[in-house]
TITIKE-26122 format. One line per 10 residues: their letters; for each residue y, x, z of C-alpha. Coordinates in steps of 0.25 Angstrom, whole numbers, plus 2048, in hexadecimal, padded with zeros to 3 digits. Each point is the difference from the previous one (the first is absolute). Layout:
BEGIN
a	Y/X/Z ~ ...
This chain:
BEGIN
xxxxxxxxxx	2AE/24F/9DD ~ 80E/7FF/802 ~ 802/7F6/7F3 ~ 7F5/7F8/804 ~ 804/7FE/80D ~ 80E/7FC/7FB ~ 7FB/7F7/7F4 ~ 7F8/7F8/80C ~ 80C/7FF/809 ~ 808/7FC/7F4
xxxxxxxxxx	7F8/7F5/7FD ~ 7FF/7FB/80B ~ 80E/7FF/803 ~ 801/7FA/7F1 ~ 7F5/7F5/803 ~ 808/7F9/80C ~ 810/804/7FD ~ 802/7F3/7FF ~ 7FB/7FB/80F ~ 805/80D/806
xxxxxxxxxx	80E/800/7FB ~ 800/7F0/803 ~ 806/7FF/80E ~ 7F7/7F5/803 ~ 7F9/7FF/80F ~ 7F3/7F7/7FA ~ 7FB/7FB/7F2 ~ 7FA/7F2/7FC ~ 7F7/803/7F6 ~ 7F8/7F9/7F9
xxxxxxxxxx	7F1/7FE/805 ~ 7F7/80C/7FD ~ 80B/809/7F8 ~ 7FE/80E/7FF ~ 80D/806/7FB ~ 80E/7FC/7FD ~ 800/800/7F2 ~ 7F5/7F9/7FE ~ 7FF/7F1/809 ~ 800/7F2/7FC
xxxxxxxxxx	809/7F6/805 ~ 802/7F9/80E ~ 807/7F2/802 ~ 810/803/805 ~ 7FE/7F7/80A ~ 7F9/80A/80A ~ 80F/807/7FF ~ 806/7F3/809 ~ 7F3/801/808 ~ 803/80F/803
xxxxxxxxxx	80E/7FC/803 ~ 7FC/7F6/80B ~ 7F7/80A/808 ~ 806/807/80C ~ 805/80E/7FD ~ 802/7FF/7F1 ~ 80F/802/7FE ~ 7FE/800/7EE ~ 7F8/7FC/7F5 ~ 803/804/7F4
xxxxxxxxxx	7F5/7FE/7F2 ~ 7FE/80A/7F7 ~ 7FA/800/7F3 ~ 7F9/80B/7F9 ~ 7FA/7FD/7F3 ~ 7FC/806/7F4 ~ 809/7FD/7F1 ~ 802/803/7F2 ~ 80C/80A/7FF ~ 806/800/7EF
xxxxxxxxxx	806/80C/7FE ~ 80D/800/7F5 ~ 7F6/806/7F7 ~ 7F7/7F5/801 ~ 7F6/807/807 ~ 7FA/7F9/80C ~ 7FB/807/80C ~ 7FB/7FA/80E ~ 80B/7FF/80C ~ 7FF/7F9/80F
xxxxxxxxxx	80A/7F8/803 ~ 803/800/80F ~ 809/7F6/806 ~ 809/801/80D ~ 808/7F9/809 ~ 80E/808/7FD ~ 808/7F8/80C ~ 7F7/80B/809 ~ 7FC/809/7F7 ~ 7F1/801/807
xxxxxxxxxx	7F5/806/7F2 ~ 80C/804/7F8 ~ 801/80E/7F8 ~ 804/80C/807 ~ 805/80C/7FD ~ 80C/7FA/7F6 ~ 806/80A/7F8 ~ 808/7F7/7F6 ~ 805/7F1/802 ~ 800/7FB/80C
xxxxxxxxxx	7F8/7F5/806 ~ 80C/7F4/7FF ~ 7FC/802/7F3 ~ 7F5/7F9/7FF ~ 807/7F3/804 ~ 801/7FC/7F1 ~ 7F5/7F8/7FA ~ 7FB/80B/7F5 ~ 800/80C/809 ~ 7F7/80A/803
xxxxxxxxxx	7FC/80F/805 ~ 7F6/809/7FD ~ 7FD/810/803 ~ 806/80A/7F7 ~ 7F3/807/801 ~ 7FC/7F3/7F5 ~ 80B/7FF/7F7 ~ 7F9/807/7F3 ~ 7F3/7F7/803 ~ 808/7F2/800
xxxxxxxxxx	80D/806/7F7 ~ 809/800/807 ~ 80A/809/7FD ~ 80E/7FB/807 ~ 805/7F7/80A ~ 802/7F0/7FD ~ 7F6/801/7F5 ~ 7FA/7F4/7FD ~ 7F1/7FE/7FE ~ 7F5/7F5/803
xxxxxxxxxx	7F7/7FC/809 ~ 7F6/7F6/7FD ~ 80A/7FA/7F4 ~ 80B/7FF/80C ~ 80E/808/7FE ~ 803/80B/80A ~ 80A/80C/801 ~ 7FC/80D/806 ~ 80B/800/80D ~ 7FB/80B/807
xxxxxxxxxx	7F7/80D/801 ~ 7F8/805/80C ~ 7FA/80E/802 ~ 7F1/803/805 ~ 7FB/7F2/7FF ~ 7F2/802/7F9 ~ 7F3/7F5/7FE ~ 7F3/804/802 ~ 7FC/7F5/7F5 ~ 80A/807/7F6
xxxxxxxxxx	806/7F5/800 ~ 80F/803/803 ~ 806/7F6/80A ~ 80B/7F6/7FC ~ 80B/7FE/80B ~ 807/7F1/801 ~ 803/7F7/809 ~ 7F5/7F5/804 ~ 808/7F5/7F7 ~ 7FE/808/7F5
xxxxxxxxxx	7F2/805/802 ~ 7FE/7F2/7FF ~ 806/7FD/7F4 ~ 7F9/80B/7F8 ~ 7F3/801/805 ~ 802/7F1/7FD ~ 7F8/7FF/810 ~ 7FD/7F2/806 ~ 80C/7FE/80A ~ 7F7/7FC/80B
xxxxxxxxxx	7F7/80B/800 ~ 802/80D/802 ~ 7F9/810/802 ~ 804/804/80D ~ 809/7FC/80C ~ 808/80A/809 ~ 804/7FE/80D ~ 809/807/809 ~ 7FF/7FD/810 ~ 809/7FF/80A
xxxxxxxxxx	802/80D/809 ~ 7F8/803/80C ~ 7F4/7F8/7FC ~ 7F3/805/7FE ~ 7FB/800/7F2 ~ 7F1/7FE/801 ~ 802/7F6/809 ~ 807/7F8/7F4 ~ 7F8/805/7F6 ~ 7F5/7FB/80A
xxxxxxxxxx	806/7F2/801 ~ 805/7FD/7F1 ~ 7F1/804/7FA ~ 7FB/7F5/80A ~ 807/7F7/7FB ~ 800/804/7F2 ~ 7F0/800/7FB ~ 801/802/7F3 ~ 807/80B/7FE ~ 802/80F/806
xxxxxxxxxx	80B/806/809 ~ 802/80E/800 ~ 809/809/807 ~ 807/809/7F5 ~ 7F8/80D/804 ~ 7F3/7F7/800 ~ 802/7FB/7F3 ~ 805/80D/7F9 ~ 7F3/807/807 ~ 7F9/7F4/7F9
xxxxxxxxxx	808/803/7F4 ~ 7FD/80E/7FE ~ 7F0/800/806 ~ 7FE/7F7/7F4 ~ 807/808/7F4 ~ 7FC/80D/806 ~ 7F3/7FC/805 ~ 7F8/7F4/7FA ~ 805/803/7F2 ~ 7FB/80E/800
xxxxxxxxxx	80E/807/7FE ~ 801/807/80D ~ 7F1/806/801 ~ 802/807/7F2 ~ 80B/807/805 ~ 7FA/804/80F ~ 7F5/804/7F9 ~ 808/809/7F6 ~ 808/805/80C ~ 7F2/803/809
xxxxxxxxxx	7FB/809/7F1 ~ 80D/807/800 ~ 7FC/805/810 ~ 7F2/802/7FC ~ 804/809/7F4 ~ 80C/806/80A ~ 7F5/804/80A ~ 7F7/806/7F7 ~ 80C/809/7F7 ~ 804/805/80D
xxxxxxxxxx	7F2/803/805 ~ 7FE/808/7F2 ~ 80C/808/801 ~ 800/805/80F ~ 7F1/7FF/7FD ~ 802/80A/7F5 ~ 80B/80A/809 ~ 7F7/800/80A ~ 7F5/806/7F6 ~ 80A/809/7FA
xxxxxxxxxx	803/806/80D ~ 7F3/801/806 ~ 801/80E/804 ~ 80C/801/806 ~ 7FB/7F3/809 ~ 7F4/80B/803 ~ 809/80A/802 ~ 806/7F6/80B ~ 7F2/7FE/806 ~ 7FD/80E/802
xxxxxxxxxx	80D/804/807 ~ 7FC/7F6/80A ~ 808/7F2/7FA ~ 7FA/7F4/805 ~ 7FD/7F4/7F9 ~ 80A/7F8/805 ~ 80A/80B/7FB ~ 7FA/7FE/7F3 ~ 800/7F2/800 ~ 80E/802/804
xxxxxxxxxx	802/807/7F2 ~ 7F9/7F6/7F8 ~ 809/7F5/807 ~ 80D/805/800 ~ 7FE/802/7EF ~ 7FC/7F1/802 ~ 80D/7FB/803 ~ 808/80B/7F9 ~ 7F8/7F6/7F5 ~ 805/7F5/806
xxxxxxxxxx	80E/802/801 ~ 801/806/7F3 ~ 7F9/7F6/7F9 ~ 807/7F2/809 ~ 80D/807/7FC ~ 7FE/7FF/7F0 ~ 7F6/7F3/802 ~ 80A/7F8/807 ~ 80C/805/7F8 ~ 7FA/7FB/7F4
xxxxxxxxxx	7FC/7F3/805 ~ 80E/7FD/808 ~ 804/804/7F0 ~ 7F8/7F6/7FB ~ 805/7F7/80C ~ 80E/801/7FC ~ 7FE/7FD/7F1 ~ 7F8/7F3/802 ~ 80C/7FA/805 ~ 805/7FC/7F4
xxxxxxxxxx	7F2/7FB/7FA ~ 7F7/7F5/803 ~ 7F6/807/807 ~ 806/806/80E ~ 7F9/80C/807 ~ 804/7FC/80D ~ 800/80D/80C ~ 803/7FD/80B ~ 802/80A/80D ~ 7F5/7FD/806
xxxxxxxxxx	7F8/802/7F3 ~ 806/80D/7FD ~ 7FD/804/80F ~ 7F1/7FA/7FD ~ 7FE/808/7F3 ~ 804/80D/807 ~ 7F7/7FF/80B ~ 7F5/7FA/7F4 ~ 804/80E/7FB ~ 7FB/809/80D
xxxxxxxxxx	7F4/7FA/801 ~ 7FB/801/7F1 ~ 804/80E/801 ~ 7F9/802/80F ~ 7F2/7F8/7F9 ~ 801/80A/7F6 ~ 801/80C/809 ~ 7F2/7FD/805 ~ 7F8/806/7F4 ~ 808/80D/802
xxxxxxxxxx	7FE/801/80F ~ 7F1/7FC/7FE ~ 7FE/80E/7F7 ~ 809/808/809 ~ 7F5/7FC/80C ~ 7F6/806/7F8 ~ 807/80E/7FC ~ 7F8/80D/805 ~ 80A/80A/804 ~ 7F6/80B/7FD
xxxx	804/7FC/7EF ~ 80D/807/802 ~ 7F6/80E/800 ~ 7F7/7FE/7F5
């Protein structure tokens, strides 16, 4: 359950990184796109319109678009170039752990995560490589940067997104903007998609909601893992039924013997309970170890198993009621014990 759960909250977080870690208050997108790496193309001209509305204090394009990567072996595998504005920074990589951004001033340069260097061999800084027949020299890596699509994200600025996805000038994915301080951002978002018919304006938690509803839900990948995650309480339920089922039974005359001294059933019930969540601890301790394990050690690969506090805290208390649910058949043949058994 605990993996599960992780995987889930892993994805998640791995379907809109990009909008998340963004700094952006609104998106202009264009109409009827479901998730940020895949979109078509909007005209830049609704950037100077977004400019002139009340409020909006930076519009800044961004481009996110799929290319082919040549490895130096000749290989070619499938990259997403994402181009930023570097004068603000707003969409660029995060979590820089050689390089620097200043770096990607120069017209072949470009980033990607460490955790993608075998898959486009890469094995050293300023190695050169090409994308889409275009020269570029590795400047940078960043750590924890993952792709839903498997396809790893290409850092550069929006110049030389341009130049190697070979994208029309005047067009453009996505359009971040910045407001001013103070001013009320539904109220701009309001105002600008009034003005703006033809394509969407999201906030950023909007659109990465947007994002991750549709790789988690429409395409499937989010209810296999629920539903792998509701079998693994299922079965958790029934293995402890079983074994405090078969204790119960084991000791049935001792339960007897209880009865007949004059023990009530909520004493016994007590009994039952108590062994419950002995199971429970017992059994969270080395669940949650493994899985906080297995946490740890997705960190340096491309899945993440993401666990939160609040998912730890959930999957404790997940824990108690599966071993409470089952308690019940236990106390349901303790009801039934005739004391008298102790004597035959």
């Amino acid at each position: 359950m605990g993996v599960q759960l992780g995987l889930l909250l892993g994805f998640t977080a791995t379907a809109s990184g990009l909008i998340d870690h963004s700094d952006a208050d609104l998106w202009i997108t264009p109409l009827g796109t479901t998730n940020v790496d895949i979109s078509g193309t909007q005209a830049t001209r609704w950037r100077q319109l977004a400019l002139a509305t009340p409020g909006v204090a930076s519009a800044d394009p961004y481009l996110v678009q799929f290319a082919f990567w040549k490895r130096p072996d000749g290989r070619a595998e499938s990259a997403m170039v994402v181009g930023f504005n570097l004068a603000n920074e707003r969409g660029s990589p995060w979590n820089i752990v050689a390089g620097n951004m200043a770096d990607l001033q120069q017209d072949d340069a470009v980033m990607i995560d460490e955790l993608y260097r075998d898959k486009l061999g890469v094995s050293a800084l300023n190695q050169t490589v090409e994308i889409n027949g275009r020269r570029v020299r590795i400047v940078g890596f960043t750590r924890g940067i993952r792709t839903f699509t498997q396809s790893p994200y290409v850092f550069t600025t929006y110049r030389n997104a341009l130049n190697f996805t070979r994208a029309n000038e005047r067009r453009t994915n996505y359009v971040l903007l910045k407001l001013d301080k103070g001013v009320d951002r539904e109220t701009v978002r309001a105002s600008l998609q009034a003005q703006m018919p033809y394509v969407d304006v999201w906030t950023r938690e909007g659109f990465s909601k947007k994002t991750q509803t549709y790789w988690m839900v429409t395409t499937g990948a989010g209810s296999a893992i629920l539903m792998a995650a509701a079998l693994g309480l299922v079965v958790g339920i029934v293995i402890v039924g079983q074994t405090l089922y078969a204790s119960t039974m084991d000791r049935l005359a001792e339960y007897a013997t209880l009865c007949a001294m004059g023990a009530p059933n909520r004493y016994l019930h007590a009994v039952v309970i108590k062994q419950a969540l002995i199971s429970a601890v017992f059994g969270y301790a080395i669940g949650m170890s493994v899985t906080l394990f297995f946490s740890h050690m997705s960190q340096r690969s491309n899945v993440l198993i993401d666990m939160p506090v609040w998912a730890i805290a959930l999957l404790g208390a997940l824990t108690v009621v599966m071993c409470l649910l089952g308690a019940l058949a236990s106390i349901k043949r303790i009801n039934h014990i005739d004391p008298c058994s102790v004597f035959k």
